[in-house]
N, C-alpha and C positions, 0 to 999 in steps of 0.2 A: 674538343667535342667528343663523345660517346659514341661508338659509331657499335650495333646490332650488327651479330652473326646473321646472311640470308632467312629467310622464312624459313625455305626446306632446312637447312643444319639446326635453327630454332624448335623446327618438328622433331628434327633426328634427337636433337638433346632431350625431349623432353620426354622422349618414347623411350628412351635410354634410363632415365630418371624414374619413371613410369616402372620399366620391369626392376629396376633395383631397391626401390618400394617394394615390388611382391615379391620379390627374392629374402629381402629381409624378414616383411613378415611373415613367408613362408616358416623360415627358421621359428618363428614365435619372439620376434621384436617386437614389441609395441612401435607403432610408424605414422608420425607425423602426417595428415593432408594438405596438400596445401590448402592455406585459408584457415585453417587452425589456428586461433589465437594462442600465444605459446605460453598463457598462462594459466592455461589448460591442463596441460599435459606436458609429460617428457618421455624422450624414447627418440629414433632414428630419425634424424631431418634431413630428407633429401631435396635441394638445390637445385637450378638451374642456374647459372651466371653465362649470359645471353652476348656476354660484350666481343664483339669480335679480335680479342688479344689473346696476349699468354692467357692470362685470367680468368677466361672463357672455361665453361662444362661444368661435367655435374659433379656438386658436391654432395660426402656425406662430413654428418658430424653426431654427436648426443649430446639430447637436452637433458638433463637431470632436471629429478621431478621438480614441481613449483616448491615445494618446500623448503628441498635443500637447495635450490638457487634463492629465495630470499633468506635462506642462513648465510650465504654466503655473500647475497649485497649487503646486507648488515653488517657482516665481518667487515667487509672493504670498507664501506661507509664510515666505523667507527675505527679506521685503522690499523684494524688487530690483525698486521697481518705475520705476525710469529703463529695464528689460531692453528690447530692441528686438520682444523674443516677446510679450509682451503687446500693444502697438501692432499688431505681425502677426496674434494672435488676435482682434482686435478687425476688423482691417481684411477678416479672411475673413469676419465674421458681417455685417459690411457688407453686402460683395458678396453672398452669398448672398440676404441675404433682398433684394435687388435684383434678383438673379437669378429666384428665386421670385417675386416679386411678379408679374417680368415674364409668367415662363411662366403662374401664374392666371391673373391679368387677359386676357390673350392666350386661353385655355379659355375666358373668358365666366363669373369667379369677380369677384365685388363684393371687394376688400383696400385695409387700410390700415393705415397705421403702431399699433402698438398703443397708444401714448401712454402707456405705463401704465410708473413708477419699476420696480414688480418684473418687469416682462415686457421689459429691454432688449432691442432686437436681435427684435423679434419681429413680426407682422403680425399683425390680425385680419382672420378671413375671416364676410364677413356674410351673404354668400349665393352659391348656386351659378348655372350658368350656366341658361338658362330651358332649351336644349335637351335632353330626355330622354337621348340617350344620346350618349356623350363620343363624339370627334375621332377617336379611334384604334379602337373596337369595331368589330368583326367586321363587313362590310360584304357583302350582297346578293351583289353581282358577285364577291366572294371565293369564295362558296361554290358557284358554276358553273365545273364543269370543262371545260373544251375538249375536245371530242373524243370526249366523251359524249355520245349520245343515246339514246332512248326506244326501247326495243325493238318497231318494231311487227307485224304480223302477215307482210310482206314480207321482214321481217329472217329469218324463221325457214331452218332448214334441210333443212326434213322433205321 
């Protein structure tokens, strides 16, 4: 039987999931939504796997675009698989999640290899950075204009 992480740890992952989404596309990832049909688009897929085991948490991994995954069901399909296009699709999900890894870690995000047969090519992310609010958010001194000030009773023109 399947047995679900509690409710709260299902929130906790997903909230997890949630800012490793805006962390990536902070960087300028292209990022998956959930509910995005994945023949759509390619770029960061970030997971949840809800099951209360090892297996459990958040995944990342990369879709490569529709294109070159239907070059590359083809390749399978027709068994070519000496093709130079597979070696190449293999070699961008490399890089990526190396890239990824890089940019979390660098946020202050706990990653590591997934280890896991069905998750090739994929990281797990165990926890987020301790600081409340990420790197790129809206900052203080942003929101003071130059040049502005406070109207006081000498300003008037009566």
């Amino acid at each position: 039987m399947f047995e679900r992480v509690s409710a709260e740890e299902s929130e906790c992952q997903e909230a997890l999931a949630s800012r490793v989404r805006n962390e990536l596309a902070a960087a300028g990832l292209p990022v998956l939504t959930p509910g995005l049909d994945r023949v759509l688009a390619g770029g960061a897929e970030v997971e949840v796997d809800d099951g209360a085991d090892a297996a459990g948490g958040v995944y990342v991994g990369w879709l490569i675009s529709p294109r070159l995954r239907e070059c590359t069901s083809r390749t399978f399909r027709l068994r070519l698989l000496g093709d130079p296009l597979l070696r190449h699709s293999s070699e961008i999900a490399v890089a990526m999640m190396q890239a990824m890894a890089a940019i979390l870690a660098s946020a202050g995000f706990a990653v590591e290899d997934a280890n896991d047969e069905y998750r090739s090519h994929q990281l797990r992310v165990t926890d987020g950075p301790t600081q409340a609010v990420p790197m790129w958010a809206l900052r203080d001194e942003e929101m003071t204009m130059s040049g502005w000030q406070a109207a006081g009773p000498s300003d008037s023109t009566d």
